[in-house]
C-alpha positions as CSV (number, residue, x, y, z in Angstrom):
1,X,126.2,93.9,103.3
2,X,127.0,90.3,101.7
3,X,123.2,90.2,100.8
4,X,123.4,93.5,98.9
5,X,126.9,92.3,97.1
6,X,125.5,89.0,95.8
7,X,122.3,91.1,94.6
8,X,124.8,93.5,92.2
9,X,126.7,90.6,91.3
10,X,123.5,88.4,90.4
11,X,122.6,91.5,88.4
12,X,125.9,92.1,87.2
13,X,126.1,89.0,85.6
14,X,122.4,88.4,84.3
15,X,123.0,92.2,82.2
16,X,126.7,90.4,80.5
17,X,124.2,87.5,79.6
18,X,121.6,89.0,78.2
19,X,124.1,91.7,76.1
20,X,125.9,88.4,75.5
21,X,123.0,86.6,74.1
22,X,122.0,89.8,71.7
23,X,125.3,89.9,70.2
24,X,125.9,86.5,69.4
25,X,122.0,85.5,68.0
26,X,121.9,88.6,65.7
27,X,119.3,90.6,67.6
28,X,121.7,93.6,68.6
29,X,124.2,94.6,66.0
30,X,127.6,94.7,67.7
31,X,128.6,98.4,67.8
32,X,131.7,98.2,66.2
33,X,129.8,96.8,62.7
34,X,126.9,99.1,62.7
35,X,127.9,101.8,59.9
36,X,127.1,105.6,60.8
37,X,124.6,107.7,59.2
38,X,125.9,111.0,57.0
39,X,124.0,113.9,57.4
40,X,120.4,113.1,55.6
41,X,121.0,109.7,55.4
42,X,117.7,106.9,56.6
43,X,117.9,103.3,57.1
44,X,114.6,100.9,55.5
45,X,113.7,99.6,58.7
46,X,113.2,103.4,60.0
47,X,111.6,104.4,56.9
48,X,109.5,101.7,56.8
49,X,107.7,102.8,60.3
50,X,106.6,106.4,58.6
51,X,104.3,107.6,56.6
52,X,106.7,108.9,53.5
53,X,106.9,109.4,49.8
54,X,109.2,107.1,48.3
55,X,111.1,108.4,45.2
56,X,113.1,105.7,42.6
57,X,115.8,107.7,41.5
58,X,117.0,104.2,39.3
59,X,116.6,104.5,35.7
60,X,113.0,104.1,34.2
61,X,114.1,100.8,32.9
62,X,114.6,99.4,36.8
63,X,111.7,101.1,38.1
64,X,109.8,99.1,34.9
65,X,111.0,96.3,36.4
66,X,110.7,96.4,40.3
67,X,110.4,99.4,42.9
68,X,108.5,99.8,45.9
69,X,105.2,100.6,45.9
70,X,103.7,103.6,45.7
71,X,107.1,105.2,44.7
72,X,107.8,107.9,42.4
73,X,110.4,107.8,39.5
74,X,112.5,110.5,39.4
75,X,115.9,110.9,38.2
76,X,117.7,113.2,35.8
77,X,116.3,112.2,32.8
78,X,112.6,112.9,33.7
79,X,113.7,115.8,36.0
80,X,111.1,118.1,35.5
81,X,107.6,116.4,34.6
82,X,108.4,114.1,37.8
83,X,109.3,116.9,40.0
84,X,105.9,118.8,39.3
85,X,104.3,115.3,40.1
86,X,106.1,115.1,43.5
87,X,105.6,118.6,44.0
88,X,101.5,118.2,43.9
89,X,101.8,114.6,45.9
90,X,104.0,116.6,48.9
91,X,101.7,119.9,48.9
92,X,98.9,118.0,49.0
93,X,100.0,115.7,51.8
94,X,103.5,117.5,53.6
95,X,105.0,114.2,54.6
96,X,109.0,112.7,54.9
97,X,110.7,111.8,51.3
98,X,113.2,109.0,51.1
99,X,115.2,108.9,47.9
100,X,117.0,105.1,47.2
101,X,118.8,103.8,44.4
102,X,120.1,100.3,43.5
103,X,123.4,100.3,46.2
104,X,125.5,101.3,49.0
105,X,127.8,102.4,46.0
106,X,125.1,104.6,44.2
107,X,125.3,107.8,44.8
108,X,122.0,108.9,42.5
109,X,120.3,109.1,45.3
110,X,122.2,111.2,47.5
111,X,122.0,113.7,44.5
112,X,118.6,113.3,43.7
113,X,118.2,114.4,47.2
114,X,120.0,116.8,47.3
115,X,118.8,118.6,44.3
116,X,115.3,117.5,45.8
117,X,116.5,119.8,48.9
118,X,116.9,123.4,46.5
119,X,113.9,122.9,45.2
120,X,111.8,121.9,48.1
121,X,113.3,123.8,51.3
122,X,110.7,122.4,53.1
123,X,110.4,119.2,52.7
124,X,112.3,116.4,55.3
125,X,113.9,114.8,52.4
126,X,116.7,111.6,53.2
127,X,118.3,109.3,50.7
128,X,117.9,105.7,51.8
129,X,121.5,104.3,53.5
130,X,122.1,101.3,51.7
131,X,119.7,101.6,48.5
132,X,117.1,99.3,47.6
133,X,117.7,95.5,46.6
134,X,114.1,94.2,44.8
């Protein structure tokens, strides 16, 4: 029995270290900081391991200057001749949309999506947690 105690302790205190070491260099967020997810919400690094259709819902003049590649620009001033474009993209290839702005504090995005979510019932459609920083 001693034999078996030291194992579980051995064990015990090589799982503390190693959840010890993940906190404190940054490779596991502690759980407490990590913010939740609303409803529809993505983070980048999980978009960036699909294959999705970005949409820019910044004004043209920031999407002139920087998006990411390959995305759309739509927002309420070009409403409808962007929403047609999106519309052939998606039918033609039925894949994930992520909508971002420029912020945490933008909320564009989480309207563009959800207007995005009327008119294509659909679609998987998420506004990017966070926003986009170029």
């Amino acid at each position: 029995m001693p034999a078996l105690l030291k194992e579980l302790c051995l064990i015990i205190a090589l799982t503390a270290a190693g959840v010890a070491y993940s906190l404190i260099s940054g490779q596991a967020p502690a759980p407490w900081t990590v913010a939740e997810l609303d409803a529809g919400e993505i983070r980048f690094e999980d978009a960036t391991t699909i294959d999705l259709i970005w949409v820019d819902a910044r004004p043209e003049s920031a999407y002139g200057e920087a998006h990411i590649e390959g995305a759309i620009s739509l927002n309420e001033d070009n409403w409808d001749d962007a929403l047609f474009n999106l519309m052939g993209l998606w039918l033609e290839t039925p894949r994930p949309i992520v909508v971002y702005c420029a912020s945490e504090s933008c909320g564009t995005s989480k309207r563009i999506a959800e207007r995005l979510r009327a008119d294509l019932a659909d679609a998987e459609i998420y506004s990017l947690f966070g926003g986009w920083q170029p």
